[in-house]
C-alpha positions in Angstrom: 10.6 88.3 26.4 9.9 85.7 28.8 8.2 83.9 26.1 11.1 84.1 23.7 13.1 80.9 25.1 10.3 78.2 24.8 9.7 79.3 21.5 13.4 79.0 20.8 13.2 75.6 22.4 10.1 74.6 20.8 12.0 75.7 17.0 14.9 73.7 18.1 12.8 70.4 19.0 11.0 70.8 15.3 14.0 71.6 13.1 15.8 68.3 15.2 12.8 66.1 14.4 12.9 67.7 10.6 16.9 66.7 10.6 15.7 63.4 11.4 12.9 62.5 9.0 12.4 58.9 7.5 13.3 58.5 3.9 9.9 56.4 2.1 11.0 54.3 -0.8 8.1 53.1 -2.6 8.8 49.9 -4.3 5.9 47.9 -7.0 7.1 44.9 -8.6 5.3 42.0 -10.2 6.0 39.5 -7.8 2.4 37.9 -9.2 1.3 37.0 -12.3 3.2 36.3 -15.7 6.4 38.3 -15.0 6.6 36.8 -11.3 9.9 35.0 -12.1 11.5 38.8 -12.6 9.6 40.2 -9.9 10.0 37.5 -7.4 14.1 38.2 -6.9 13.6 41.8 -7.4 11.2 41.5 -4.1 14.0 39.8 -2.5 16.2 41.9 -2.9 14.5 45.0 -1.8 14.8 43.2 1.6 18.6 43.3 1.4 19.0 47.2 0.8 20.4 49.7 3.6 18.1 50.4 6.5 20.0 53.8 6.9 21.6 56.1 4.0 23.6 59.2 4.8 22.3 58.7 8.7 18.5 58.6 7.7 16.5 55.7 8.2 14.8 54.2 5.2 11.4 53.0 5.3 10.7 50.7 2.2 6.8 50.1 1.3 6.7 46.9 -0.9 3.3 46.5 -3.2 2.4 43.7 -6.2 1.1 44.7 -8.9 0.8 41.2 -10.3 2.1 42.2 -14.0 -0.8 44.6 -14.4 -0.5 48.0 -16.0 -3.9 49.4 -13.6 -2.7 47.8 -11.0 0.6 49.3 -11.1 -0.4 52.8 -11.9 -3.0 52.5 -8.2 -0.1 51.0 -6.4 1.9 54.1 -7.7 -1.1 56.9 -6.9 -1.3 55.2 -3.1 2.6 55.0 -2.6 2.2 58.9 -3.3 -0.8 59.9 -1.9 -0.8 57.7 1.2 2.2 57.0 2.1 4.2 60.1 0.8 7.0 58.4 -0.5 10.1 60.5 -1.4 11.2 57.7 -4.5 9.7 54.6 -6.2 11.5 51.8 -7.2 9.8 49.5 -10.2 8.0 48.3 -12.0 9.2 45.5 -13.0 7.6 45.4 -16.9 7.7 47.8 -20.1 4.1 48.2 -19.6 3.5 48.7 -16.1 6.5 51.2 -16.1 5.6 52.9 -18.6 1.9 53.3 -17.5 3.0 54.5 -14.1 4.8 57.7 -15.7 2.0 59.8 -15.9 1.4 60.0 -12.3 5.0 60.2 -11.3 5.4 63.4 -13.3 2.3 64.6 -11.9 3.6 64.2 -8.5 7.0 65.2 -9.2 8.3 61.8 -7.7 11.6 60.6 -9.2 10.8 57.0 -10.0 13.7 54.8 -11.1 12.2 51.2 -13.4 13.6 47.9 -13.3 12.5 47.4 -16.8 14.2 47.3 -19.9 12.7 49.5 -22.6 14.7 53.0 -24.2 11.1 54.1 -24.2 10.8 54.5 -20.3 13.5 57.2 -20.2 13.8 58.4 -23.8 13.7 61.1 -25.1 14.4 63.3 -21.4 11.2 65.1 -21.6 9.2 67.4 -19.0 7.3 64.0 -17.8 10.4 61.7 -18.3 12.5 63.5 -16.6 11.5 62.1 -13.6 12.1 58.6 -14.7 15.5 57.3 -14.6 16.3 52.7 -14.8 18.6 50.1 -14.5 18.3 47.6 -17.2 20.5 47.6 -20.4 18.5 49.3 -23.2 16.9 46.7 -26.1 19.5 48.7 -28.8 22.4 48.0 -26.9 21.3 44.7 -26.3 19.7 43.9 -29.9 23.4 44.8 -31.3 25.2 42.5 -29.2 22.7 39.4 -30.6 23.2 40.8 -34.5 26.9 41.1 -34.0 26.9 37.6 -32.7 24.4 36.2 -35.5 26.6 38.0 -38.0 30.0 36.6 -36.9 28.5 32.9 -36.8 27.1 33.1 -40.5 23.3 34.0 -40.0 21.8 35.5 -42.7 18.0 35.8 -42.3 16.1 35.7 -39.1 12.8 34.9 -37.7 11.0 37.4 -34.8 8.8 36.3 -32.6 7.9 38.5 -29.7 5.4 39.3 -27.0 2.3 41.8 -28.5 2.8 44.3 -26.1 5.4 47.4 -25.8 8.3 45.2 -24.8 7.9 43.0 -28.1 7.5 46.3 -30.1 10.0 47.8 -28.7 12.8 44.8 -29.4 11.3 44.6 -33.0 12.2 48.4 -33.5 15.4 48.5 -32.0 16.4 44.7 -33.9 15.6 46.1 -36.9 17.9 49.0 -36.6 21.0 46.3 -35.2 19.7 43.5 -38.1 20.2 46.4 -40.7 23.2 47.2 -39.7 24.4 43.9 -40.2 23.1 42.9 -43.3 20.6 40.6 -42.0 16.9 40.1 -43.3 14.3 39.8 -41.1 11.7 37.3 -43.0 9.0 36.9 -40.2 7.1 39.1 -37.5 5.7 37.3 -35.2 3.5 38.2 -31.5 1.8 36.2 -28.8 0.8 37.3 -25.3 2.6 36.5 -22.1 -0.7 34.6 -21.2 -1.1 32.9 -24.5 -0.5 28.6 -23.9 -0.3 27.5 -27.5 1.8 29.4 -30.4 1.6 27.3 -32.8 0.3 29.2 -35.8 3.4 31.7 -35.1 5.5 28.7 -35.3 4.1 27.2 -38.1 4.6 30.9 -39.9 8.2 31.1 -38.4 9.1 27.8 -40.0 8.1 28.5 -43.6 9.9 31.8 -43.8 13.0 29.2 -43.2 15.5 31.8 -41.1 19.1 30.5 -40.5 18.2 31.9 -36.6 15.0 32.6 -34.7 14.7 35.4 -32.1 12.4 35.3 -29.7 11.6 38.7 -27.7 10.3 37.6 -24.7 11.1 37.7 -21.0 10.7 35.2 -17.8 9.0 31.8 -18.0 6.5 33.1 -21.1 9.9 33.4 -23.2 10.3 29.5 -23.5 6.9 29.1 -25.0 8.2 29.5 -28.8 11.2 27.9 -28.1 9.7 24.9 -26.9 7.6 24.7 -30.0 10.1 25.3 -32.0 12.1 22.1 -30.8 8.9 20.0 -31.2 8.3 20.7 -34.7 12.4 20.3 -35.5 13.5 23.8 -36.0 17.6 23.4 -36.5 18.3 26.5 -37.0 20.3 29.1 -34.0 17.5 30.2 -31.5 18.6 33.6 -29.3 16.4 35.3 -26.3 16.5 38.8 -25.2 18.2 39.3 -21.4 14.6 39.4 -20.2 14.5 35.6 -19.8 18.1 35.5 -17.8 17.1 34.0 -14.2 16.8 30.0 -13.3 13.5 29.9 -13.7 13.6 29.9 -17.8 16.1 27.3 -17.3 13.5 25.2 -15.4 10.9 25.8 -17.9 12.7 25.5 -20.6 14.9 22.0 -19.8 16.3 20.4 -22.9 14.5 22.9 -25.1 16.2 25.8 -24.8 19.8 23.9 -24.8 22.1 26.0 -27.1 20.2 28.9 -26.8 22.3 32.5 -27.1 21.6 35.3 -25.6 23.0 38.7 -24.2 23.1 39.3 -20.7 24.1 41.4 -17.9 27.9 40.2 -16.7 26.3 39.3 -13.2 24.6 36.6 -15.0 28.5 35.0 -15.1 30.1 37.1 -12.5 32.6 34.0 -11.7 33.0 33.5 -15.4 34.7 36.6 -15.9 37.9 38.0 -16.5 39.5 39.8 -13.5 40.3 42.8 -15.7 36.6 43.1 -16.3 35.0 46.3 -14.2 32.4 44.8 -13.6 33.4 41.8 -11.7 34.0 42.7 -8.4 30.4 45.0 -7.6 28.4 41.7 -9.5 30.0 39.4 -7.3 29.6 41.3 -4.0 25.3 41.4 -5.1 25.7 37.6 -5.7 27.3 37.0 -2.6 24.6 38.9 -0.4 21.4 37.4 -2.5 23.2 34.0 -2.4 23.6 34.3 1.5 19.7 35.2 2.4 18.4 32.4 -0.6 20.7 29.8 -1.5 23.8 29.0 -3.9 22.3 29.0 -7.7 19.3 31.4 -6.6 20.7 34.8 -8.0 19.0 36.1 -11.1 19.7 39.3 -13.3 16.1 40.7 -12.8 17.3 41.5 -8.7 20.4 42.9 -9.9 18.3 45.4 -11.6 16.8 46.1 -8.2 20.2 46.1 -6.5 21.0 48.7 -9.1 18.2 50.6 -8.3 19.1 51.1 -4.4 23.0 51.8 -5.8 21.6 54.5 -7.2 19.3 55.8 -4.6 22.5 55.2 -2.1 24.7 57.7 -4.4 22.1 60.1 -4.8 20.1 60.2 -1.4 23.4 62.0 0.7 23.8 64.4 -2.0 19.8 65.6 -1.9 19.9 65.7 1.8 22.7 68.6 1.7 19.6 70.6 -0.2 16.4 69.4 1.5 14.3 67.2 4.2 12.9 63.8 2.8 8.9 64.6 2.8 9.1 67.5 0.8 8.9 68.5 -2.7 12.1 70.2 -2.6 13.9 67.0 -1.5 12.2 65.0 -4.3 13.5 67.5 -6.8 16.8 67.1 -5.2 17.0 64.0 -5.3 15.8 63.9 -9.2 19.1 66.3 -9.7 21.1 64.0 -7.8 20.3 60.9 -9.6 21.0 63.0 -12.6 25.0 63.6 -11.5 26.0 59.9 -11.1 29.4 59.0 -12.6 31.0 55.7 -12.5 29.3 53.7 -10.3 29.8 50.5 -10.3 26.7 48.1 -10.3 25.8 44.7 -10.5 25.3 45.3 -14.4 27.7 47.9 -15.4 29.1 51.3 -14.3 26.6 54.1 -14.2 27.2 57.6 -15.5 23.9 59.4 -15.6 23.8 62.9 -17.1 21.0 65.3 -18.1 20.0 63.3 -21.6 20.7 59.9 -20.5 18.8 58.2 -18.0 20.4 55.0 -18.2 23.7 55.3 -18.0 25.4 52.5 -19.1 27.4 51.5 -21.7 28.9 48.3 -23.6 30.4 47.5 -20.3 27.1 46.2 -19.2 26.7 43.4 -21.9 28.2 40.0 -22.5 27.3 37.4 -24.7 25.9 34.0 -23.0 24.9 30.7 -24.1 22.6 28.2 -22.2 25.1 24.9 -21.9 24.3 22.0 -20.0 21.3 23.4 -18.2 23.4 26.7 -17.3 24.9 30.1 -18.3 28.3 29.8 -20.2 30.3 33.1 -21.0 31.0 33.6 -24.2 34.0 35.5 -24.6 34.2 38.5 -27.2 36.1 37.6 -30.5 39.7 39.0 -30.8 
């Protein structure tokens, strides 16, 4: 009996130090390489995310996987195996998310992507169930650009995209929006994010003579076409994707890409908009906090994405911890089926209402039409 009360004691001490376990976020981005421009302000704003959720500390383990698919699927195996992490935020590309998957399935580690294809979450499946993001999907987006093209008299339209799954994936979900307006795609165009010359894609794009060109790119890569484009005198409408919405496209770009349309998330013009919009008020509280830590002008829509992601994790992380200790498999599951039961949060993009099917969560209150004026973002307002 004697021995009874240390053990008692000794129970206590470990079910305290259980009570108080860390919370590992694993984070990869491409803060290297040819999506560096989108991974760069994500990496930023990792730093400005809670230190503490629901009274748990947060540890956050930051890797690169300089816009590399292997790279992003090793940074995912060590963030599992190494350093145990309960959540991983990223990657920042189609590809890399989509490669990394796999292993988070295997490992049973809810993962939630800053990129933007359907692909990475749909359909719900036993791997992808795991796999939750923040970006708007390319069919929600891909409507907003035919709708526009539409209403402003375009009939045909060229494609140009990047030959990997974020190009396919835009051409798939255009075609669907392009059909639904009546307008004929008359040229399919690829290059790689790597590629310095695409001329022979312009050259095609030009002879198909489309009353509007899209190109399906995202960061600095994206101005590419566009830029050859202008030099060889295209005058018809050019639109981008919302991959290419940060400062550093309007750098690259310069005179180029002047007049360019494009949809966007509404933090991209958070002071633009209406205050009846929902959407105002959470955008403008993540421009205020990446603005204070980088500089007026410095905010882009690829960290919102990443502020999204820790919204999320915020929402979801108190309700886990009512089931289970971070470390465990039961609190990674937990968590999964807490991420799974968000409704109407409001993020930097739009309001999030997760359920069982949909991963994503968002709907057409996380679009708005843009167009680049004057070497910056003018909101577009939505026709009466």
């Amino acid at each position: 009996m004697k021995h009874l009360k240390p053990l008692a004691v000794i129970a206590a001490l470990l079910a305290s130090a259980l009570a108080h376990a860390d919370i590992n976020v694993g984070v990869t981005v491409s803060a290297t390489g040819p999506a560096a421009s989108l991974g760069i302000p994500e990496k930023n704003t990792i730093a400005l995310m809670p230190k503490t959720i629901g009274g748990q500390k947060i540890n956050y383990i930051v890797l690169d996987d300089a816009s590399d698919t292997t790279a992003a699927v090793n940074n995912t195996r060590k963030l599992i195996s190494e350093n145990k992490v309960d959540v991983i935020l990223g990657s920042t590309t189609t590809p890399n998310s989509l490669a990394m998957i796999d292993v988070a399935a295997e490992s049973q580690t809810p993962v939630i992507s800053m990129a933007a294809s359907a692909r990475i979450v749909e359909p719900v499946d036993a791997k992808k169930r795991w796999v939750f993001k923040t970006p708007q999907n390319d069919i929600m987006m891909s409507l907003a650009i035919a709708e526009h093209m539409a209403s402003n008299g375009v009939k045909t339209v060229g494609f140009i995209g990047f030959s990997d799954a974020y190009g396919e994936g835009w051409f798939q979900e255009f075609s669907k929006a392009a059909d639904l307006k009546k307008l004929k795609i008359v040229s399919n165009e690829r290059y790689a994010r790597t590629d310095t010359s695409v001329t022979g894609q312009t050259l095609k794009l030009m002879s198909a003579k489309p009353d509007a060109i899209l190109v399906a790119g995202s960061g600095t890569p994206a101005a590419l076409p566009q830029k050859s484009l202008k030099e060889r005198g295209y005058a018809g409408k050019v639109y981008q994707t919302h991959g290419v919405a940060n400062a550093d496209f309007l750098r690259v770009g310069g005179k180029d890409v002047e007049g360019t349309f494009l949809p966007a998330g509404p933090v991209l013009v958070a002071d633009q908009l209406p205050a009846s919009n929902p959407v105002k008020k959470s955008a403008l509280a993540y421009v205020s906090a990446y603005e204070a830590a980088n500089g007026k002008g410095s905010v882009s829509t690829f960290g919102a994405h990443a502020w999204d992601t820790g919204l999320l994790m915020a929402a979801a992380v108190p309700v886990a911890l009512k089931k289970a200790q971070p470390g465990t498999p039961e609190f990674r599951a937990a968590l999964r089926d807490a991420l799974e039961q968000v409704k109407e949060l409001p993020g930097a993009h739009g309001v999030f209402n997760m359920t069982p099917n949909d991963h994503l969560g968002l709907d057409q209150r996380a679009r708005v039409m843009v167009k680049i004026e004057n070497g910056a973002w003018k909101y577009i307002p939505p026709s009466p």
